[in-house]
N, C-alpha and C positions, 0 to 999 in steps of 0.2 A: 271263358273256360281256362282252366289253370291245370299242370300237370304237376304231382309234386309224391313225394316219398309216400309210403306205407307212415301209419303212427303207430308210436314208440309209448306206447301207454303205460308208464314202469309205474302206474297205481291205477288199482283197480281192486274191485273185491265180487269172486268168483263165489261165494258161500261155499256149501255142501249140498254130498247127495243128488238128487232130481234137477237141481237148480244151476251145476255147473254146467253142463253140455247146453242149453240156453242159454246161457251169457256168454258161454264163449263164442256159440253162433250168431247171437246178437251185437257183440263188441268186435267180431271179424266184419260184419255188414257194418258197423259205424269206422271202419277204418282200419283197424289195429294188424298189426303181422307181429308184435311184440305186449305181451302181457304183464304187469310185477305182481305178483298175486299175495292180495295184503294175508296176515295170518293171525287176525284177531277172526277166527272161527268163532264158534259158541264155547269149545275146551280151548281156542288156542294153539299154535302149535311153536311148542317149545323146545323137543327136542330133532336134532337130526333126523333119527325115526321118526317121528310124527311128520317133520315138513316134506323128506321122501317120499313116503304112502302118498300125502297130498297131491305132493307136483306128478308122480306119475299116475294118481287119476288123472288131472290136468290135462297130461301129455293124450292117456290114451283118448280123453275124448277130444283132446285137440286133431289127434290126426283122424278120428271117426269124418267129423266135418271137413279134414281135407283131399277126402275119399268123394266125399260129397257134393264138395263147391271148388274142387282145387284150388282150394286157399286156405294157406296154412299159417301158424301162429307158435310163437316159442314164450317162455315162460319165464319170469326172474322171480326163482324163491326166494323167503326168505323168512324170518325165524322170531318170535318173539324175544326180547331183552326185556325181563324184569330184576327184581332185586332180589329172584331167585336164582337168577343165571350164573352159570361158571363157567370160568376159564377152561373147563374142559367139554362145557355143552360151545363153547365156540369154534375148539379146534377140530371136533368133530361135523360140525357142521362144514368149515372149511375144508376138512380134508378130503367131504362130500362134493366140493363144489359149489354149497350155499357161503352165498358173501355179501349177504346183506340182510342187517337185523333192525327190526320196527319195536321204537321205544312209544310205548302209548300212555298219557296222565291218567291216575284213577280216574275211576266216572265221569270223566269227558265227553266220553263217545262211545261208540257200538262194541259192546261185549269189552268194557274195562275194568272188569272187576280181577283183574291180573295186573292191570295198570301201575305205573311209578309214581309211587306220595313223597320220598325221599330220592331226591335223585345223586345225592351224593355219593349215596350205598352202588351204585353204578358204575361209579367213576373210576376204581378198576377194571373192573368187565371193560370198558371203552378205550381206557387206553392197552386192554391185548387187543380187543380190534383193530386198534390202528398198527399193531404189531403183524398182525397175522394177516391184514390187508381183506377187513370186511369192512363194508358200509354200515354205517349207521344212521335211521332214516327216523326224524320225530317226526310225532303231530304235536305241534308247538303249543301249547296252551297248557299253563298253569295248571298243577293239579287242586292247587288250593282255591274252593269255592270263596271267598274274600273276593276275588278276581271277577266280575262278571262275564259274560260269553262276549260282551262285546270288545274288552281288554283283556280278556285271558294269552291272547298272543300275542300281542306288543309285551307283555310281563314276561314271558318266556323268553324275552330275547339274551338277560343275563344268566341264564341257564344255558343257551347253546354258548355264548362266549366262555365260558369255564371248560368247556368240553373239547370247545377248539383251542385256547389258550393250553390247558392239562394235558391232551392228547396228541397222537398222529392221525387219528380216526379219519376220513373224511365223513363229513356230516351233513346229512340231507333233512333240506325243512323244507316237509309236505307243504302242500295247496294251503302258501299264500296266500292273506287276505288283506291287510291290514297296511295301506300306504306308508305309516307310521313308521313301517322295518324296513323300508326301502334302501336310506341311507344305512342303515346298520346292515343290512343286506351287501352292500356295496364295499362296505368296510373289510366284513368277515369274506368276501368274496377274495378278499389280496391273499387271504393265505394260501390260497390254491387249492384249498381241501373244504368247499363250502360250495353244498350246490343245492337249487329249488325247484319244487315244482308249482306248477299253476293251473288251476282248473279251469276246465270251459267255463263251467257256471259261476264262478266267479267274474270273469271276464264279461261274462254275460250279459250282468241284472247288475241290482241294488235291493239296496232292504226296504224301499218305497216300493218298487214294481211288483218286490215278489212279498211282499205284506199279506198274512192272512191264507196263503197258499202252503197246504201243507206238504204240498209235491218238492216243493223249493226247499225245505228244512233240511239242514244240513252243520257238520260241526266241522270247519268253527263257521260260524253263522256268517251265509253273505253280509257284505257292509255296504257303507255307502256308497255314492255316487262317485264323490273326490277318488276313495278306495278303487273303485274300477278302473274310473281313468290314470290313475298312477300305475295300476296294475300294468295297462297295455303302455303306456308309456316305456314302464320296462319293458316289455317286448319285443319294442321299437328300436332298445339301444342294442340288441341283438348280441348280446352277451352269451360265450358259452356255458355258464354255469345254471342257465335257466331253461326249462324244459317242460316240457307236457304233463300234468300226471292226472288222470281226469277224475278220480275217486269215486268211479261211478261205484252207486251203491246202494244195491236191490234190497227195497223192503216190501210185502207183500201189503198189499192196498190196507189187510185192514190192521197193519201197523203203522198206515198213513192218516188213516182216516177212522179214529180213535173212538170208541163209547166212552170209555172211560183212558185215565191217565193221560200220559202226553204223543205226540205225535213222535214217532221214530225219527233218528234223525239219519237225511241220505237221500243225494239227488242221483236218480238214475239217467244218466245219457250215454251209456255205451252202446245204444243201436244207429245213433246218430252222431257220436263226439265227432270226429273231423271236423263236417259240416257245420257243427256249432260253435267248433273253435274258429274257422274262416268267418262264421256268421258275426262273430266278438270281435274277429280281430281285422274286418273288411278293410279299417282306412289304412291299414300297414299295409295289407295285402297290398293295394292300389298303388303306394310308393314306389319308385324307381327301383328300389332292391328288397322290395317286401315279401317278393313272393320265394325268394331265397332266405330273409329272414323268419318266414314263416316256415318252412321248410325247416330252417336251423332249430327252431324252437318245440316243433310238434315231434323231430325225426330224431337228427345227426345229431344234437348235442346230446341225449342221452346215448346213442348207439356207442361216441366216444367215450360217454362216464362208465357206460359197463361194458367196455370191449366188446360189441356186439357186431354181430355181421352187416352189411350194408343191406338198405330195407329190400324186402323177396317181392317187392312187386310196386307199379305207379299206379296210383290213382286220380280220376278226372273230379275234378270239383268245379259245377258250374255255376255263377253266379245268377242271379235273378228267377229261378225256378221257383214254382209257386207251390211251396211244400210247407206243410205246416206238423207241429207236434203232434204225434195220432192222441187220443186219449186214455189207450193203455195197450201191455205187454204182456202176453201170455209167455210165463216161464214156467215150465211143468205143470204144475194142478194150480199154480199161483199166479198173481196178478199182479203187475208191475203199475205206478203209476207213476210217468215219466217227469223229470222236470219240465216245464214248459208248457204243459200239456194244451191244443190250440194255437199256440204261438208260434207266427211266422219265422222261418230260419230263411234267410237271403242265401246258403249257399247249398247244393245238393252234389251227392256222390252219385253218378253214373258210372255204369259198366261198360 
């Protein structure tokens, strides 16, 4: 039994409508006291206005369930950056208090048809961000189809080096996959303005395990095996600039499990992320300073990237309970089907 911070989940994707108030109450039971609520919606939310409205649904049903479970939860907006963005949809944003914008590739992934095909057209916009002191957070992957899903993010990597070379921006690359960006990782990590996140379910699996399961599908596609263990290897070196972001992300069963077209892409583990990050990252845990570096990795190194309060609450995580992946999630009138679903997790959250 381990006692360790509240998670600091600064990605996640909360949808719209019927379906927020169940993942926020599903992603407070998997852990979280800190939410970054991604803003690839179905419209998007592009401006000021748009991600305000947002975040204060957010908020009011955040505090509903902390009427209810006295466990509360705060929110990191944040704003779509396309190559329609201005210099004045930024200042507006910051002067709102949003300071962190999501650059997403065309048709990469869920709802990018607002996506960046030219990312040069950006390259203003990013450097008044680093002026105005907003983040800016990719999903690394190539927009160019040339590139297949399993190289689309090792290609991206001289797209973020331009960004950080040209700018002041500090620049955030989502859920790491890809061993490959390690050392380039480590490089772009000296300039002090480079920070990542990494997902449970990457840590998790490999593309053998999760073969053929459409629960598992997700962008950018889990990798291999080598990929995983380089993954948690970084972990291990307990770096500040690397941190939790679990991308949990709710599709309705039957955009899992397809008559026709392809399957959605999107692993849901916000009712159990903690657990599934301890369950990934058990042999660190076990090390003489693991259970601090896991703490650094899941909590405090994000709480410092976004000046955020110290976590509102500890939670018990016990190892060897015989908990398994349920088979599905009821979110509103819809149906979730989790990653794993079945599969044993080595670590559980107690109250």
């Amino acid at each position: 039994m381990i006692e360790v911070d509240a998670l600091a989940d600064v990605h996640t994707h909360l949808r719209e409508g019927e379906l927020i108030a169940p993942l926020i109450v599903n992603a407070i039971a998997g852990g979280a006291d800190v939410l970054g609520a991604m803003p690839n919606t179905k419209k998007g939310l592009r401006t000021e206005q748009e991600v305000s409205k947002y975040v204060n649904g957010l908020t009011q049903a955040g505090h509903q369930q902390f009427f209810v479970s006295g466990k509360g939860v705060s929110f990191i907006p944040s704003v779509l950056i396309t190559e329609e963005t201005t210099k004045k949809d930024i200042d507006e944003c910051v002067k709102a208090g949003i300071r962190d914008g999501k650059v997403y590739p065309f048709l990469r992934t869920t709802n990018a048809l607002y996506g960046v095909k030219h990312y040069g057209r950006i390259l203003p916009i990013v450097k008044h961000c680093g002026k105005v002191g907003m983040r800016v957070h990719f999903h690394p992957e190539h927009p160019s189809m040339i590139f297949n899903n399993r190289d689309a993010e090792f290609a991206f990597l001289p797209i973020a080096r331009i960004f950080l070379e040209e700018t002041d921006a500090i620049i955030i690359w989502e859920h790491g996959t890809d061993a490959r960006c390690i050392p380039h990782w480590e490089n772009m990590a000296l300039t002090g303005r480079f920070a990542l996140t990494l997902t449970a379910h990457h840590l998790a699996t490999n593309e053998d395990l999760s073969f053929g399961d459409v629960r598992s599908v997700c962008k950018p596609p889990v990798k291999t095996e080598d990929d995983r263990r380089g993954l948690i290897d970084l972990v291990a070196k307990d770096y500040s600039w690397v941190m939790a972001g679990g991308d949990s992300a709710f599709h309705d069963k039957s955009a899992k499990q397809v008559e026709e077209g392809t399957c959605a892409c999107g692993a849901y583990t916000g009712p159990f992320l903690m657990p599934l990050y301890a369950h990934a990252l058990d042999k660190i845990i076990a090390t003489e300073n693991g259970i601090q570096t896991f703490v650094n990795f899941t909590s405090r190194n994000a709480r410092r990237l976004y000046l955020l309060p110290e976590s509102s609450r500890t939670l018990t995580l016990v190892r060897g309970e015989s908990w398994y992946v349920p088979r599905s999630y009821r979110i509103g009138t819809q149906t979730a089907l989790p990653f794993g679903v079945g599969q044993y997790v080595g670590w559980k959250l107690v109250d």
